[in-house]
C-alpha positions in Angstrom: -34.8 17.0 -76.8 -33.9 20.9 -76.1 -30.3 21.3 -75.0 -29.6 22.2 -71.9 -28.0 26.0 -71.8 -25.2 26.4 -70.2 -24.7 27.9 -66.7 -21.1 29.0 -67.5 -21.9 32.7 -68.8 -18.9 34.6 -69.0 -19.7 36.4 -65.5 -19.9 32.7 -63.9 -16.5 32.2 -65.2 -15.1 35.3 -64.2 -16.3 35.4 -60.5 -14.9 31.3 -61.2 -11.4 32.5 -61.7 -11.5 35.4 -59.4 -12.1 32.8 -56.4 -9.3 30.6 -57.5 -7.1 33.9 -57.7 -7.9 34.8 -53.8 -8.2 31.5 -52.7 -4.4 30.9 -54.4 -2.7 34.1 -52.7 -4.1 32.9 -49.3 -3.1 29.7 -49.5 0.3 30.6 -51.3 1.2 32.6 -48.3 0.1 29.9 -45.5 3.1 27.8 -45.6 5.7 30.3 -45.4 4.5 32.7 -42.5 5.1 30.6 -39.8 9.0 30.6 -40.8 8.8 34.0 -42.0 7.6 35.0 -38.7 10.7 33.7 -37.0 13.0 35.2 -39.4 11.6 38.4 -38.9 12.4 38.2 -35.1 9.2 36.0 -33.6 9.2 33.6 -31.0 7.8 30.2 -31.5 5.2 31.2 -29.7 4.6 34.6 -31.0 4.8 32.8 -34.7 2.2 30.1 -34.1 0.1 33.5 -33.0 0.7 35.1 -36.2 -0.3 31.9 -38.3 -3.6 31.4 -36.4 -4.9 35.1 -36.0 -6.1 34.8 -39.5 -9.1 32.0 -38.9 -9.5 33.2 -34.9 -10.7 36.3 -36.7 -12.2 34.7 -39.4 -14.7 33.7 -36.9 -15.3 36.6 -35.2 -15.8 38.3 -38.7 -17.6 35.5 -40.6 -21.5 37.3 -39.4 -20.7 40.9 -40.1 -19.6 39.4 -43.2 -23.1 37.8 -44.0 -24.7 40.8 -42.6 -23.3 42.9 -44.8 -23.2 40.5 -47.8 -26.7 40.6 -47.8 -27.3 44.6 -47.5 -24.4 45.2 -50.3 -23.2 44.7 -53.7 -21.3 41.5 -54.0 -19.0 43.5 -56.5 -18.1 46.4 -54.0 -17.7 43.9 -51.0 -15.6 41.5 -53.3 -13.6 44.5 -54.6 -13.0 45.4 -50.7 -12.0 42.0 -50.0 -9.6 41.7 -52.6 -8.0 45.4 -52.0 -7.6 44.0 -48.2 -5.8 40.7 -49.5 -3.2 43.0 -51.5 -2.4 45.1 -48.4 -2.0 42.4 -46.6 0.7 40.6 -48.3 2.3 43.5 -49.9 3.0 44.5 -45.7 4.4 40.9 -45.5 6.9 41.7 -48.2 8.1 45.5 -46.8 7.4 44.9 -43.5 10.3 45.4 -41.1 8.9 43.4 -37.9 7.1 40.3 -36.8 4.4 43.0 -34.9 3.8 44.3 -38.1 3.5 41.1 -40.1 0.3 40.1 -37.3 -1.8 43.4 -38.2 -1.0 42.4 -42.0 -2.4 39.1 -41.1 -5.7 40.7 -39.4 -5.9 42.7 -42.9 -5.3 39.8 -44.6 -7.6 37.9 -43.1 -10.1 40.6 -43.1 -9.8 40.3 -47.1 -10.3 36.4 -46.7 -13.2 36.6 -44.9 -14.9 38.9 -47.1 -14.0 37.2 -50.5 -15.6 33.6 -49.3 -18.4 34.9 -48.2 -19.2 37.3 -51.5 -17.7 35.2 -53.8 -19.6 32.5 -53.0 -22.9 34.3 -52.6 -22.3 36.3 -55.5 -21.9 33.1 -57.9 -24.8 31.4 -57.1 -26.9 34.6 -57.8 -25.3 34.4 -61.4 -26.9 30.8 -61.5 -30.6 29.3 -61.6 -31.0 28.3 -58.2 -32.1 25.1 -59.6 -28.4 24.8 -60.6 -26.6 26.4 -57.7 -25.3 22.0 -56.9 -23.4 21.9 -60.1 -22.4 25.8 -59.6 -20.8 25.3 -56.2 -19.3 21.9 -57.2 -17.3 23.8 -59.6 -16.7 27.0 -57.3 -15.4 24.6 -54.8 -13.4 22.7 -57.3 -11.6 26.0 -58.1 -10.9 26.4 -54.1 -9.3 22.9 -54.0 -6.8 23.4 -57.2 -5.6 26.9 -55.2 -5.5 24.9 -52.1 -3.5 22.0 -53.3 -1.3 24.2 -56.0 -0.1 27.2 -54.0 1.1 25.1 -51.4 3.0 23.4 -53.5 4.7 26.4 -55.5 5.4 28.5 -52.4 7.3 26.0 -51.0 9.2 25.2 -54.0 9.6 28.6 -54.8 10.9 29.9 -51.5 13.9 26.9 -51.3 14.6 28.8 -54.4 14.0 32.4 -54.0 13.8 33.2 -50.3 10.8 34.4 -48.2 10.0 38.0 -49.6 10.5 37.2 -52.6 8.1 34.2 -53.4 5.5 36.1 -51.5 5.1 38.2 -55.0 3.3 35.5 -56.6 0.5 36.1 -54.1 0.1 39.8 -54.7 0.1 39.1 -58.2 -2.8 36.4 -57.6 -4.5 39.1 -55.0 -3.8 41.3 -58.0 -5.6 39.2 -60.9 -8.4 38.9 -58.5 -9.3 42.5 -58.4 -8.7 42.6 -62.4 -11.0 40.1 -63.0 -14.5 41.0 -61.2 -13.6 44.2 -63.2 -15.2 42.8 -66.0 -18.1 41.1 -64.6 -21.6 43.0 -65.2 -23.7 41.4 -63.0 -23.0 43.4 -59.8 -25.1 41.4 -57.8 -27.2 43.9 -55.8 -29.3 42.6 -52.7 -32.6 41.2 -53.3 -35.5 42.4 -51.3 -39.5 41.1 -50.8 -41.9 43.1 -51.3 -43.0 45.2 -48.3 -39.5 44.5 -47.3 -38.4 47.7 -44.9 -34.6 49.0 -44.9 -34.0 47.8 -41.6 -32.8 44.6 -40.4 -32.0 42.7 -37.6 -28.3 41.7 -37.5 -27.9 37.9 -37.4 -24.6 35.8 -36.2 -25.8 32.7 -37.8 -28.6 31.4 -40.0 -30.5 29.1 -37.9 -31.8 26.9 -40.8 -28.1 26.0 -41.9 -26.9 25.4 -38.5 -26.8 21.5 -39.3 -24.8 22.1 -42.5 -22.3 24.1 -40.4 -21.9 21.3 -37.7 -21.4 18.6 -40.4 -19.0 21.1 -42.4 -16.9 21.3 -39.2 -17.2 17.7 -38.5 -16.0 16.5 -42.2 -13.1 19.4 -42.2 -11.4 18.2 -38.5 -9.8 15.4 -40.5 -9.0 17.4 -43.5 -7.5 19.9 -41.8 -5.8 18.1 -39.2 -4.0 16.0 -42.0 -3.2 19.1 -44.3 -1.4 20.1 -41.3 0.1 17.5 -39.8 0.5 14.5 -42.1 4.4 15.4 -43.0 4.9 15.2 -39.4 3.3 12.4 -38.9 5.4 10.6 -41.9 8.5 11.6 -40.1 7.2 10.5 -37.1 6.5 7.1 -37.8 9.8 6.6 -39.9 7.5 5.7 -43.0 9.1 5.7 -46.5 6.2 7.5 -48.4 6.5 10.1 -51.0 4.1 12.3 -48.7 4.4 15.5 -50.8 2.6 14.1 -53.7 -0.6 13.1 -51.0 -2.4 16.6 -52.0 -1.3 16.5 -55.4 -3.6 12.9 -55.9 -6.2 14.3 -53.7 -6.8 17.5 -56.4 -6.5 15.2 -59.4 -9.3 12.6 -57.9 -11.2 15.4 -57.4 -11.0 17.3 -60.5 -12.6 13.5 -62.1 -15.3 13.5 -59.8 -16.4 17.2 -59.9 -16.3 17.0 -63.4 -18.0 13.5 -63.7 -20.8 14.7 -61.4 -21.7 18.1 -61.9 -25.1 17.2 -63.0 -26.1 15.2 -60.4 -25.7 17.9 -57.1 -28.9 19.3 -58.5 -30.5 16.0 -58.3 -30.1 13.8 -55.8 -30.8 14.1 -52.4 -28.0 15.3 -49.2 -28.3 11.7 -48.2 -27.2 9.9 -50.8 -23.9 12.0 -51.0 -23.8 12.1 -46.9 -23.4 8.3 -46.7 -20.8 8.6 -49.4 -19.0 10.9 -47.9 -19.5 9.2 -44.5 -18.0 5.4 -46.3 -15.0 7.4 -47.8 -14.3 9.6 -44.5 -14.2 6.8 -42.2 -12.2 4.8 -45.2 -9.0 7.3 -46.0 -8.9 8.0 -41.8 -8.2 4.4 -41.4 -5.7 3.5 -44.2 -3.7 7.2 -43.0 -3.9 5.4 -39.7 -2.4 1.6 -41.0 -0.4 3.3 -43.2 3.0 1.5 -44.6 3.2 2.4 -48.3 2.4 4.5 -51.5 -0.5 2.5 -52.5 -2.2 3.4 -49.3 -1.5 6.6 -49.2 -3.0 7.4 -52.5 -5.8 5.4 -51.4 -6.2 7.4 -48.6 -6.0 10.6 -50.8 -8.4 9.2 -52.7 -10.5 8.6 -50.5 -10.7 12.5 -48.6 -11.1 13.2 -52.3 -14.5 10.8 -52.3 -15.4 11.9 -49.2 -15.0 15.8 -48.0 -14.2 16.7 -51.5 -18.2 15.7 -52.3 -19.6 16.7 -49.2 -17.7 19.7 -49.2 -19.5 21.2 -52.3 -22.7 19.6 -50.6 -22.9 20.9 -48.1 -22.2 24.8 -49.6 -25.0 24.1 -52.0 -26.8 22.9 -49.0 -26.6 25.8 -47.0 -27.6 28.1 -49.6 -30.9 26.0 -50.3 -32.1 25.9 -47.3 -31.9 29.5 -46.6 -33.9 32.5 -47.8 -33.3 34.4 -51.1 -32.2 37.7 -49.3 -30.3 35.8 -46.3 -27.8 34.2 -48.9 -24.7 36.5 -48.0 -25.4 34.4 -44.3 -26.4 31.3 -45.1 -22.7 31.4 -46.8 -20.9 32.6 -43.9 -22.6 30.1 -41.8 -21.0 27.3 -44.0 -17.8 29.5 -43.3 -18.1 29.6 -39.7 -18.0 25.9 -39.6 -15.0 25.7 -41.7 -13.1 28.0 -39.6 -14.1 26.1 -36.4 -12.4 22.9 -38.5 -9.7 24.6 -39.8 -8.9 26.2 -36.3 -9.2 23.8 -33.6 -8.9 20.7 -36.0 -5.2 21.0 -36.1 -5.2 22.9 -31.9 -6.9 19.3 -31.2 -4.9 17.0 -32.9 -1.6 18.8 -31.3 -3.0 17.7 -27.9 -3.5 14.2 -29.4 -0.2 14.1 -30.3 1.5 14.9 -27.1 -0.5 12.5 -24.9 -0.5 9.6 -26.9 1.9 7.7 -28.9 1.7 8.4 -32.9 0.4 5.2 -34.1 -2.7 6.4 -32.4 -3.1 9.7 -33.8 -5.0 9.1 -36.7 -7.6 6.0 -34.8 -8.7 9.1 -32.9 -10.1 10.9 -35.8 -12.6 7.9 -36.1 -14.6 9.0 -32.6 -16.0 12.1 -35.5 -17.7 9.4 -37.6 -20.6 8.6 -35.2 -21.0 12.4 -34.6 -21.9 12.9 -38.1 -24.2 10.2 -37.7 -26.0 11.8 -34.9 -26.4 15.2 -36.6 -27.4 13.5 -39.9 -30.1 12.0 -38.1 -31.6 14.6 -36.1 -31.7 16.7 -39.2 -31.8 14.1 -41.8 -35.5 15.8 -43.0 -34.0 19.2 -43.3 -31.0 18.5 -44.8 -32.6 15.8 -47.6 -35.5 18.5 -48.5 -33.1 20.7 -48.8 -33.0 19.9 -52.5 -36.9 21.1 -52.7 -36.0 24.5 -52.3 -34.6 24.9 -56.2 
């Protein structure tokens, strides 16, 4: 038997790395700007403006960014990105105002926007497109350390340091980003057919992956909603849980399982891993909602790991299958656009949850998502499981 060559050429792993750098100085920066805001002279109100302009904008930008993503080199747009990402949080560092800090936060986010789309499109044109599964478990792996990492460190390393201060570690990550795709060769210019003219017709979504971004925004409400509100829902219920390690689990399960399954998200079909997902979604929503103890939390952190951890990877592969080779760059932000739907209104909903009923209810809610994944899985249950054809 002929071994397998590896997909991990040095360009994979250097596009790799670059994503977690981005994906690290965004998320670094998340947790501190809604107090920074405030310190600077924000309202509440003003604050919770600054902290949400960044995905509001994210979805406004998401198809230019596909557009263009599809018309460019992934290297120059990437570069942009990343050169955006630095401005933006080298302004939060010397800015003097809170008006200041929200057009940082629209550059920022500008940056953000960019670098998911390219980065992602970019990597699985390094990769046989009969391995983009195992290539975007590992790119989303790489986007789950960052997110469950810089949380973590900013908000350890601001107690110690103070705001402007901490917020160097994410230049220095925006920083390393730009380094890295340096030394990548593989620029990753557009592909075009044959016959192919210049022109094109500008696009807000790609129609074929309009399933995968439903199900994307479906399987993030709960993710999001508990990556924002799950220390305040602790406190709420007076529970005596060591919450702070819930993300920490979560990362570590899923490190296991990307690792243990890389080979198989070339092979097996979107609806094996969607009822998986489904078991595991419905599972960690209910023990967060019974929850009285460590065990269940890490259960339940388990179980978001078994269940949007897979699906999340699935999903991207998914999207990127099921599109044409030259409409990659929006077949990505497609996938994005559902994210930022999740990652916007998710927690917007769950606030309005919160206020009307009492807390023990707050998580049983979540639940009324399950059958709508079941209703989108089944009216495009054909699409989604040929999806895997398409290698």
């Amino acid at each position: 038997m002929t071994k397998r060559k590896s997909i991990y050429s040095k360009d994979v792993v250097l596009v790799m790395a670059a994503s977690f750098f981005f994906m690290f100085s965004t998320m670094f920066v998340n947790p501190l700007i809604n107090g920074y805001a405030k310190k600077l002279g924000a309202s509440s109100a003003f604050a919770g403006v600054i902290v949400g302009i960044m995905s509001i904008a994210a979805m406004f930008l998401r198809p230019v960014a596909g557009n263009l993503t599809d018309k460019f080199s992934k290297y120059r747009l990437s570069l942009i990105g990343g050169v955006l990402i630095l401005i933006g949080v080298l302004g939060y560092i010397f800015t003097p105002s809170s008006g200041l800090l929200l057009l940082f936060r629209l550059i920022n986010g500008t940056g953000y926007v960019l670098c998911t789309v390219c980065m992602t499109t970019w990597l699985a044109f390094l990769v046989p497109r009969q391995h983009v599964g195992e290539a975007m478990g590992f790119y989303g792996l790489m986007n789950a350390l960052a997110m469950a990492l810089a949380p973590a460190l900013s908000i350890n390393i601001y107690q110690k340091i103070g705001y402007r201060e901490s917020l160097i570690a994410a230049a220095i990550a925006a920083f390393l980003m730009i380094v890295a795709i340096q030394f990548v060769g593989n620029h990753a210019l557009p592909l075009k057919k044959k016959g192919q003219t210049q022109k094109k017709h500008f696009k807000i979504i790609q129609m074929n992956v309009l399933p995968v971004a439903i199900l994307t925004t479906l399987f993030g409400m709960p993710y999001f909603i508990t990556q924002a509100d799950i220390v305040t829902y602790v406190e709420q219920r007076h529970l005596t849980v060591a919450v702070g390690s819930y993300f920490l689990i979560y990362a570590l399960v899923l490190l296991v399982i990307r690792i243990g399954l890389k080979r198989y998200f070339d092979t097996v079909r979107f609806g094996v891993w969607f009822w998986l997902s489904l078991v595991s979604t419905a599972a960690y929503i209910f023990l967060l909602a019974v929850m009285n103890n460590n065990w269940q939390m890490a259960l339940a952190a388990a179980g978001m790991a078994l269940g949007y951890g897979i699906i999340y990877s699935v999903l991207q592969s998914t999207a990127l299958l099921l599109a044409p080779i030259e409409e990659q760059g929006l077949a990505s932000s497609t996938f994005y656009l559902g994210l930022d739907v999740a990652m916007s209104f998710g927690p917007m909903i769950s606030g309005v949850v919160d206020s009307i009923l009492p807390v023990k209810y707050f998580y049983w809610v979540d639940l009324v998502l399950v059958p709508l994944m079941l209703v989108v899985y089944f009216i495009w249950r054909k699409r989604l499981n040929g999806a895997i054809d398409h290698h």
